[in-house]
C-alpha positions in Angstrom: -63.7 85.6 -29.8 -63.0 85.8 -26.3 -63.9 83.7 -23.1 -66.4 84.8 -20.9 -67.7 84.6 -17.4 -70.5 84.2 -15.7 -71.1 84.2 -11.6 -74.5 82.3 -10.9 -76.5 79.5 -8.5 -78.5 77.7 -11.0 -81.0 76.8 -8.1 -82.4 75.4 -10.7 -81.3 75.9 -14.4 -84.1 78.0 -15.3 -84.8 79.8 -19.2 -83.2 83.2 -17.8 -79.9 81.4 -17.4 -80.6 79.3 -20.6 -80.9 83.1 -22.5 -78.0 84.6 -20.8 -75.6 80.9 -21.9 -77.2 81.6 -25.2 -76.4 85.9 -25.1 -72.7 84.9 -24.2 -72.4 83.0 -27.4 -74.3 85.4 -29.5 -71.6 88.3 -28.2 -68.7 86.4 -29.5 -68.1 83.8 -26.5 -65.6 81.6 -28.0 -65.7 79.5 -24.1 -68.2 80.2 -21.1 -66.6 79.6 -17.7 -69.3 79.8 -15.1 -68.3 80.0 -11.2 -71.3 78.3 -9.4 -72.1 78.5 -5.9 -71.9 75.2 -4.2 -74.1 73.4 -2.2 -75.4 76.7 -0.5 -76.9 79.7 -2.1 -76.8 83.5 -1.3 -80.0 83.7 0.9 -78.1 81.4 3.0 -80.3 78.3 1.7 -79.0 74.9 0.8 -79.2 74.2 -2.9 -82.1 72.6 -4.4 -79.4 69.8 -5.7 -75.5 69.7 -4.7 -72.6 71.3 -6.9 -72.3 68.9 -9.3 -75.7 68.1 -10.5 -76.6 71.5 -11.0 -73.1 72.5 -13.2 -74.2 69.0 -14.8 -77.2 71.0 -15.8 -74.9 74.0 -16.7 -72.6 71.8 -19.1 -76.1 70.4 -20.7 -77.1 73.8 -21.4 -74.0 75.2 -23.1 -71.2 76.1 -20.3 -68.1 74.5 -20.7 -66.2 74.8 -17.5 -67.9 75.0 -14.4 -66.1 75.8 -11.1 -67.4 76.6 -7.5 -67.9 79.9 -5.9 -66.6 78.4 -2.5 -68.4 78.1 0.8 -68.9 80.8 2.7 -68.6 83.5 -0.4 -71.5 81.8 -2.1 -73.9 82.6 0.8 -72.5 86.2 1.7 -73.8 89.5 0.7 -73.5 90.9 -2.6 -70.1 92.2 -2.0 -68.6 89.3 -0.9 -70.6 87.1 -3.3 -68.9 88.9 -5.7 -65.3 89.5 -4.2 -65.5 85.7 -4.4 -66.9 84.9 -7.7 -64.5 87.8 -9.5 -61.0 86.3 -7.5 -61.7 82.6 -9.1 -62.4 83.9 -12.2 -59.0 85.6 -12.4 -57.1 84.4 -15.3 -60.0 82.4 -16.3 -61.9 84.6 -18.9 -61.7 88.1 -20.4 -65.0 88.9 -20.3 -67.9 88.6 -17.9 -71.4 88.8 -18.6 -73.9 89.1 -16.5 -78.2 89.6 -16.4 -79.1 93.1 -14.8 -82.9 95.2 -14.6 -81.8 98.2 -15.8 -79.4 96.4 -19.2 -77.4 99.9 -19.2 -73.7 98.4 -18.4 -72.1 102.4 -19.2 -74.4 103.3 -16.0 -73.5 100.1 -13.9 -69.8 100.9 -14.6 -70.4 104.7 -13.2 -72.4 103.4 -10.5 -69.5 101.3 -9.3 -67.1 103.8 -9.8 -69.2 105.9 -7.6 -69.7 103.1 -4.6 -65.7 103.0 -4.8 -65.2 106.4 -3.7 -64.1 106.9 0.4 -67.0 109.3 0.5 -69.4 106.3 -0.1 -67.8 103.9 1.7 -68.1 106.2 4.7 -71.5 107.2 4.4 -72.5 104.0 3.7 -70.7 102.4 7.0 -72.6 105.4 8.7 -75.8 104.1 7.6 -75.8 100.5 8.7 -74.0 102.1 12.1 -76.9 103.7 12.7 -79.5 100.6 12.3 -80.4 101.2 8.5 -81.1 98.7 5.9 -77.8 97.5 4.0 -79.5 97.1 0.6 -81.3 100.5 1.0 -78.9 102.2 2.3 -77.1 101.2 -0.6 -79.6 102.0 -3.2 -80.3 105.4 -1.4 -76.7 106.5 -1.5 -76.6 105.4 -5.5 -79.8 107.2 -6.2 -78.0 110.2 -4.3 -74.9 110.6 -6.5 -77.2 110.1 -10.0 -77.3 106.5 -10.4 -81.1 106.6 -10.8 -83.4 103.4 -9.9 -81.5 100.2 -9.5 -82.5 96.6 -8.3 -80.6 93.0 -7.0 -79.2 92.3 -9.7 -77.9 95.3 -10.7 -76.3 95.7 -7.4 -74.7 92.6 -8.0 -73.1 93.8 -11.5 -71.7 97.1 -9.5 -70.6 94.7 -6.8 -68.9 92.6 -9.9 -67.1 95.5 -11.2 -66.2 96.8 -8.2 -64.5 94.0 -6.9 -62.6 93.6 -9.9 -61.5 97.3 -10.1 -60.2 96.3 -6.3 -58.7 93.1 -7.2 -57.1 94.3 -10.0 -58.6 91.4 -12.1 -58.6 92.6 -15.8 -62.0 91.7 -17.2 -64.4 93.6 -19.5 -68.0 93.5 -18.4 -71.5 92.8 -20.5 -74.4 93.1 -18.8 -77.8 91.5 -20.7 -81.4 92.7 -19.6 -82.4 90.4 -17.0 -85.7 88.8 -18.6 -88.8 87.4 -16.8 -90.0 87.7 -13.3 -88.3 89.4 -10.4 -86.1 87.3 -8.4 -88.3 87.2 -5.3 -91.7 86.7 -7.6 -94.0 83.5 -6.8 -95.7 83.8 -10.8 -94.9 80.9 -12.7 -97.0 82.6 -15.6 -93.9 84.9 -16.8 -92.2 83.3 -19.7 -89.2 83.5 -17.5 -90.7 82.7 -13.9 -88.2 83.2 -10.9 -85.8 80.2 -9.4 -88.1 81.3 -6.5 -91.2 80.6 -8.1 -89.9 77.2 -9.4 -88.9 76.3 -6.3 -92.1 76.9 -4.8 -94.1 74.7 -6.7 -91.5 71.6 -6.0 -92.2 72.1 -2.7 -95.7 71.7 -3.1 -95.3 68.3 -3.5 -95.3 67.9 -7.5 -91.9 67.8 -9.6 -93.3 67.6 -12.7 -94.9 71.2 -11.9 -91.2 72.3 -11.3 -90.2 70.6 -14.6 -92.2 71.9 -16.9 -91.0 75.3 -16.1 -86.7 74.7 -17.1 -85.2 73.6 -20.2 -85.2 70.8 -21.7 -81.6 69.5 -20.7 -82.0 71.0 -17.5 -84.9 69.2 -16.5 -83.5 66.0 -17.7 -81.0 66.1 -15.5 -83.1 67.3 -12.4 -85.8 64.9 -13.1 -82.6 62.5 -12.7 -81.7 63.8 -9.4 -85.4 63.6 -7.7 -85.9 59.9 -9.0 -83.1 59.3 -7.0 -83.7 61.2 -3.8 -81.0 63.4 -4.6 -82.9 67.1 -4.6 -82.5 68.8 -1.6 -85.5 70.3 1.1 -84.3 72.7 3.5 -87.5 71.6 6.0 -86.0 68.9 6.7 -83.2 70.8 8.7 -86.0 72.2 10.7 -85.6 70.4 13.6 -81.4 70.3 13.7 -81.9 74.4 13.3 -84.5 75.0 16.2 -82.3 72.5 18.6 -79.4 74.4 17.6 -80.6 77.6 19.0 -82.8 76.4 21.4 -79.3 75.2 23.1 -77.1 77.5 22.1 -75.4 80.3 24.8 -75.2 83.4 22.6 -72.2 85.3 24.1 -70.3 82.3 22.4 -71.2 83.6 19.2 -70.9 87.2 18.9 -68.0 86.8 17.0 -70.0 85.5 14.1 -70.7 87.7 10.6 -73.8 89.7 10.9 -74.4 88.6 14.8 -74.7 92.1 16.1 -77.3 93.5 17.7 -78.3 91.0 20.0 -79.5 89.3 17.1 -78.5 85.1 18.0 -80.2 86.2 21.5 -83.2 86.6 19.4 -82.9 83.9 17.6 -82.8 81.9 20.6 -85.8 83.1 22.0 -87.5 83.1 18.8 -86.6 79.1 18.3 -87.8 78.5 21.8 -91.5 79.5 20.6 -91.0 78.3 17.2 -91.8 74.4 15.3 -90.4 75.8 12.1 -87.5 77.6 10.9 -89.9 80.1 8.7 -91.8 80.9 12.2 -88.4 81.6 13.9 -86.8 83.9 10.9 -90.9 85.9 10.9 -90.6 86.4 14.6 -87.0 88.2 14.2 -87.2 89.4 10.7 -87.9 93.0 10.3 -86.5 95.8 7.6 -83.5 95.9 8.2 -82.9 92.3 8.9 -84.3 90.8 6.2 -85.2 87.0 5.5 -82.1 86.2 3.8 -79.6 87.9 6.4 -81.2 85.9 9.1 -80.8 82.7 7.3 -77.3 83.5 6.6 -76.3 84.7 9.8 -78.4 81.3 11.3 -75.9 79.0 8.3 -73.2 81.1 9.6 -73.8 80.5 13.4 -73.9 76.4 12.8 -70.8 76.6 10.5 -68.7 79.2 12.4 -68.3 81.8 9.9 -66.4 84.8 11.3 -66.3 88.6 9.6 -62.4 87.8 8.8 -63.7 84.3 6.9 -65.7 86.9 4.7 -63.1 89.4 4.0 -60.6 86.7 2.8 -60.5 85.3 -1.1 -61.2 81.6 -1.7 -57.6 79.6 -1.8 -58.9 77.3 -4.4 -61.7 76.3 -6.6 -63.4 72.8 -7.2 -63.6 71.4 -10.6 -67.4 70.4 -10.8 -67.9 70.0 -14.6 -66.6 70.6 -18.1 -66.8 69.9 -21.5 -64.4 68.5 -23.9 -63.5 72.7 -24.6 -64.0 73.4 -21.2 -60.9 70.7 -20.6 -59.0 72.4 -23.2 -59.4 75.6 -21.5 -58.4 73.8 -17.9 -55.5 72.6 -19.8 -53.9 75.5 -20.8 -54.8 77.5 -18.3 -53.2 75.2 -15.6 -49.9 76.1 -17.4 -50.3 79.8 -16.6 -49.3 81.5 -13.3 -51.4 84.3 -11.3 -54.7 82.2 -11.2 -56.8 80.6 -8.2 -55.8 76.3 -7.6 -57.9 74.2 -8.9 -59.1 70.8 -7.3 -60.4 68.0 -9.3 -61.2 66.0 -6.3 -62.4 67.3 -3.3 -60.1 65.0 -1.3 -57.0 66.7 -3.0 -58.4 69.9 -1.4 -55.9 71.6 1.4 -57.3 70.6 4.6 -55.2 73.3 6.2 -57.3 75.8 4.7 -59.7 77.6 6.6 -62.5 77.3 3.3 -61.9 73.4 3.9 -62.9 73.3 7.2 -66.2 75.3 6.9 -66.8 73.8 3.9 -66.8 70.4 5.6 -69.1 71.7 8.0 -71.6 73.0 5.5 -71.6 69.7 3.7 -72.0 67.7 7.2 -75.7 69.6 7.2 -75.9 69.6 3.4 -75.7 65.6 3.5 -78.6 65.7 6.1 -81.4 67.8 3.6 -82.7 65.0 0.8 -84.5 62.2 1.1 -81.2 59.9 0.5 -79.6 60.7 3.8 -75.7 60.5 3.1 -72.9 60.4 5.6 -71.2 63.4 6.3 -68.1 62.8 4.2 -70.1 62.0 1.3 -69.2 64.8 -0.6 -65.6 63.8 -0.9 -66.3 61.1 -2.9 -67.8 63.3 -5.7 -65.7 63.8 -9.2 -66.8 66.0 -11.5 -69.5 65.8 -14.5 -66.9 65.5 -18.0 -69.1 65.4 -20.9 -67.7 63.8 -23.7 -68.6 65.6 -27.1 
């Protein structure tokens, strides 16, 4: 029996997380520590529902210790999504597990060893020097040296094992066929639809058409959250967005991640002749600034996020939920040297830390996104979800 990991949103709980909770305990997972991004999300998104509701959801579904992937490391690229999520799991589990397209973890594993090399690394940093894609560069380079066809989430797992292998983290590595739709598919047919597609049809006005679509205890608990105004819309930042950089003076912020290429002078002039955030991000957007990079470099502009924030590991984790074995594990755990601090209540967090401050200014526009407006502090008042038996 051994402990295993698992590095995830949850935007929502959906029945491909519910199989891969399921997988864990089915490959001899004796505890399943899962390392949750906050109340942001790689695409550089806010969360459908803050930390704590959705590892509420997590702890309903099977996990019994859920912890946060800190802001900004939750909304970064693959490789610093998973720099973070691999340094908070240190000492934490033995094993992580993890959903992938292709379900072949011997060719992941040789597919990271491969993106390790200097030769890679070089050619790679060539590539986006030169104005390519990052993710197709990526692939390219992978499909180069014999990797074959990969997709997201398999770059994630490489990025997983990689960052271990540099971290010096000891952790095996399972890797589960990823099941249902693609991440970015609108279908809610699949028998696995995409967070996306979920998503999308809570937008359209209906929760119940979102419901139907996650688990049982997951949608217990999110049905929870919308009857009390507590699931988040990123519209409603629309307006705070545009003013932002329809006021802003660009040569203050090329020293944000990802602002090269004149690309906040666009986005100025882009939310000059924009009335939503979607219309700004389709006037810039283009292949080899995708969607999601423009979003995160737009989060990263309003929250100050710097290349150097990026390359540094979280200096502690959040408690957000556990079960009674999840406390257990905490316990003993706590007693052991080498691994990440971990706060119970956000108010004990360091405010000295540089992850504090731009944490507190993620949740100053977090608080702002659901129809219960909360102060900005707000957040420091949570405690985590402890479910008893």
């Amino acid at each position: 029996m051994s402990d295993f990991g698992i590095i995830c949103e949850v935007n929502p709980l959906h029945g491909g997380h519910q199989y891969l909770l399921d997988e864990a305990r089915r490959r001899g997972a004796e505890r399943i520590v899962c390392v949750m991004s906050g109340n942001s999300v790689q695409r550089g998104e806010l969360a459908v529902a803050d930390g704590y509701t959705r590892a509420e959801a997590l702890v309903a579904c099977g996990a019994d210790l859920v912890l946060e992937l800190p802001y900004p490391w939750c909304s970064a690229s693959a490789e610093f999504f998973a720099r973070g999520g691999i340094s908070v799991l240190r000492g934490l589990a033995d094993r992580v597990i993890f959903g992938s397209e292709c379900g072949d973890i011997a060719c992941l594993q040789g597919a990271a060893d491969l993106a390790a090399t200097p030769e890679f690394r070089r050619a790679y940093k060539e590539r986006l020097a030169s104005g390519k894609q990052a993710a197709a560069s990526y692939y390219e380079l992978l499909r180069r040296g014999g990797a074959g066809e990969l997709s997201s989430n398999d770059l994630l797992g490489i990025e997983y094992i990689r960052a271990a292998k540099t971290l010096t983290v000891p952790l095996g590595f399972e890797t589960v066929r990823r099941q249902g739709e693609a991440y970015d598919s609108e279908n809610v047919e699949a028998a696995y639809p995409s967070a996306l597609a979920i998503r999308q049809r809570w937008k359209e006005g209906d929760f119940s058409r979102m419901e139907e679509y996650l688990p049982t205890a997951s949608a217990e608990v999110f049905r929870r959250a919308q009857s009390e105004g507590r699931l988040t819309d990123g519209r409603e930042l629309d307006r705070a967005i545009l003013l932002f950089f329809r006021l802003c003076e660009p040569e203050s912020l090329t020293h944000i991640a990802g602002a090269e290429g004149g690309l906040v002078y666009r986005l100025r002039e882009a939310a000059r002749e924009s009335v939503t955030v979607a219309e700004m991000m389709e006037r810039v957007r283009t292949k080899r600034y995708t969607d999601a990079s423009l979003r995160r470099l737009a989060l990263y502009c309003m929250t100050g996020v710097t290349r150097a924030d990026l390359q540094a590991l979280p200096a502690y984790t959040t408690l957000l939920a556990a079960s009674e074995r999840g406390r257990e594990l905490l316990a003993q755990k706590r007693r052991q040297e080498g691994g990440i601090p971990i706060v119970t209540k956000p108010s004990d967090a360091p405010t000295e830390a540089r992850q504090f401050v731009l944490s507190e200014k993620l949740n100053a526009i977090f608080t702002l996104a659901s129809p219960q407006k909360q102060s900005a502090g707000s957040m420091m008042k949570k405690a985590p979800f402890l479910k008893i038996r």
